[in-house]
Residue, then its C-alpha position, 0 to 999 in steps of 0.5 A: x223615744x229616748x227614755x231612761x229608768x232607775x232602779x235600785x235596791x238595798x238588799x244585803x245579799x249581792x246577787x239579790x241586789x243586782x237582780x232587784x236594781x235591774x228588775x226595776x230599771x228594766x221597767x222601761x222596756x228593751x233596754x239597751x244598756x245598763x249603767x250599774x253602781x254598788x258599794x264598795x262592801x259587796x261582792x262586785x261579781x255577785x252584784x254583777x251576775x244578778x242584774x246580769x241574770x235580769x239583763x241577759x247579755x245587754x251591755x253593761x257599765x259601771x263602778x262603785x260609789x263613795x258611801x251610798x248613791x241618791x235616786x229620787x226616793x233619797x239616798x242609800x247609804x250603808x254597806x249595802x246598795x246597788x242602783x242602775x239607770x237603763x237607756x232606750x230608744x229605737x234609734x240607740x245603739x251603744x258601743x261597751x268596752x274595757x280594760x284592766x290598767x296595764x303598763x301603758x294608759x293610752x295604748x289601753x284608752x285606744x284599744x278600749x276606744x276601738x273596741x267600743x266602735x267595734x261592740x257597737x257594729x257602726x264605723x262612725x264617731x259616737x254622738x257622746x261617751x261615758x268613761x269610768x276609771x280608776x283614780x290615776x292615769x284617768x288623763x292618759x286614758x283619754x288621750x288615747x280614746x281621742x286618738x281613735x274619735x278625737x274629741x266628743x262630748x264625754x262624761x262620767x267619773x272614777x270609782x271610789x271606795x269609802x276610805x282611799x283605800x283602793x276598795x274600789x271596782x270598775x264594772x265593764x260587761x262580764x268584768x270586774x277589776x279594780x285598776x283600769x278604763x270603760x267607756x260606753x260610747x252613745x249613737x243617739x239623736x236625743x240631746x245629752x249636754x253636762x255641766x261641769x263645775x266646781x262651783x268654787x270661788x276663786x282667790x286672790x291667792x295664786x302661784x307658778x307651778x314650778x315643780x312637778x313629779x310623777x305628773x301628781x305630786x306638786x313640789x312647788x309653787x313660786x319655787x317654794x315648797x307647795x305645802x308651806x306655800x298652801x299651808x301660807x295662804x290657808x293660814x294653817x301650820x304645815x304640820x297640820x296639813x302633812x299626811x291624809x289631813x290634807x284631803x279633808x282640810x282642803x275640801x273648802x279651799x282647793x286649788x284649781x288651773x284654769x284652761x287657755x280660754x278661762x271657761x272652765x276652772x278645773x279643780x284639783x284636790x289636795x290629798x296627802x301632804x308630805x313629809x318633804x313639804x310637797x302635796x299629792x294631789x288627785x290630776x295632772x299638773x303642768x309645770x310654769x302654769x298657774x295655779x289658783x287657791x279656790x274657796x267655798x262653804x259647806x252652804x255653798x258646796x250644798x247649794x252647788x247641786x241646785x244652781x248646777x242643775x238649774x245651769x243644766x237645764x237652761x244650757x238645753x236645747x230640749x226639756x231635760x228627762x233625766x240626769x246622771x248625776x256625778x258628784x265628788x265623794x270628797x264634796x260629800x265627805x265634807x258635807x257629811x262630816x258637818x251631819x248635812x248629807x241629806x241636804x244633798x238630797x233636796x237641793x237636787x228634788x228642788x230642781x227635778x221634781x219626779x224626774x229620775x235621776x241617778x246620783x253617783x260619789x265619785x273620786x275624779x269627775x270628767x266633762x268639759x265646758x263650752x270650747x274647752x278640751x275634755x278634762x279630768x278633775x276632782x271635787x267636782x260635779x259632772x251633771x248630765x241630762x237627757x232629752x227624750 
């Protein structure tokens, strides 16, 4: 029977933290894989070489969360803490890789991808993926991994750090690194779906990308400057939106691009606003493509996690027994700096109850929705649950 197992410590020393998270999350027995999260303040190969000292040379997976993580005890927070949620079953078999960035994203997402195949020692496409990376390239990295399998339900999220910094760490088996993919491709019976959602309210305002670089950068809409633009439909000056202002002052009102069957609105987040009037935003962007302004409170940001579970649970088949849950660390950023972060916590135990679950802050989300495409968001929620 398909089970999973959190456990998690907040030991200040590294390697004691690993070994303790895994101890606990071995609980369930002959666990197959560990899913491993940490701060970005410790010493990710010590956190590493303890749970690894606990799981022997199962695979392993995983990156470092935004400010703390939440399990069904409440959150860790602090500069110290490591969870990990195992996975189980008679028929599982899991299939681990990755890579440190390189000069080309989709070589290292097919040759990730392939070696996932191979790791697993079964020839065949997986029933559903996991992928971490680092907070750029993401949509690159995928392309290529669909090059090898095509398109599998996936999900998963970025590493982060506490302050945009690039502090951030991907775990992959033995490695640690900084700038690079994992997947962790899942051979099982047991049904796994996602939820993923901004749970943000569209508006009346909306424009034509026409000017884009380096994929990320957006430097127009309606062939106006975009920050001049957005700063129009905020109703806010410009000047106040130049440099990191933007990433906290858009978390309640971002933009998003809908796909081609209107079924899955993805979010994209303003980060920096320049001084030429254009906007660094955190995913791809397509020219002569529209471009939405969305909105939502920090009461609606906070209730996003029930009614997003709550959605979960009703698009199963199977009573779900666990959940990875994926939440943008911006989201709680702009829940913590209204001193509401423990809200977070018990939107989620409204739903689950004892059920476990495990709960990571993210800088990028990843899922998909019923007949979209896989896809690569920001200050969204990619809720996963697992039956038995």
């Amino acid at each position: 029977m398909f089970k999973t197992k959190v456990g998690y410590s907040t030991n200040i020393d590294a390697y004691k933290a690993g070994a303790e998270a895994a101890t606990n999350a071995s609980k369930v027995g002959n666990a197959k894989l560990g899913m491993l999260f940490t701060s970005c303040m410790m010493d990710q190969k010590k956190v590493l070489d303890g749970a690894r000292s606990i799981m022997g040379n199962k695979p392993l997976i995983g990156c470092t969360s935004s400010s703390g993580i939440v399990v069904k005890e409440g959150i860790l927070s602090g500069d110290s803490f490591a969870g990990m949620m195992t996975f189980t079953d008679d028929d599982l078999i899991v299939g681990v890789a990755g890579s440190p960035a390189g000069s080309n994203a989709r070589e290292i997402g097919k040759k990730i991808a392939r070696e996932a195949i191979t790791n697993a020692g079964i020839k065949k496409v997986p029933s559903y993926f996991y992928m971490v990376a680092s907070p750029k390239e993401e949509e690159d990295y995928l392309k290529g991994i669909e090059d090898v399998i095509g398109t599998v339900p996936f999900f998963g999220g970025s590493a982060a750090d506490n302050t945009v910094e690039g502090n951030w760490s991907i775990i992959c088996n033995d490695q640690v690194f900084q700038d690079g993919c994992a997947v962790a491709f899942f051979y099982a019976k047991n049904e796994c779906k996602t939820n993923y959602t901004g749970e943000y309210k569209e508006t009346a305002n909306v424009g034509i990308i026409t000017e884009v670089k380096n994929k990320r950068t957006l430097s127009k809409i309606d062939g106006v400057p975009s920050l001049l633009r957005y700063a129009d439909w905020i109703k806010a000056n410009p000047e106040d939106l130049k440099g990191s202002n933007l990433l906290t002052a858009s978390i309640t009102r971002p933009l998003g691009v809908k796909d081609q069957l209107g079924n899955l609105t993805a979010i994209r987040h303003p980060m920096f606003g320049g001084e030429d009037n254009t906007m660094n935003l955190g995913n791809n962007l397509c020219e002569k493509t529209a471009i939405i302004q969305m909105e939502a409170t920090v009461d609606e940001l906070i209730k996003s996690n029930s009614i997003a579970i709550k959605d979960l649970n009703a698009m199963m088949k199977k009573e779900a027994d666990s959940y990875l849950l994926i939440h943008c660390g911006g989201r709680r950023l702009g829940i913590a700096l209204a001193n509401r972060e423990k809200e977070i916590f018990e939107e989620i135990k409204k739903v689950t109850g004892d059920k476990e679950f495990l709960m990571v802050f993210t800088f990028g989300e990843y899922g998909y929705r019923e007949h979209s495409a896989n896809t690569c968001g920001g200050l969204m929620l990619s809720f996963t649950g697992f039956s038995k």
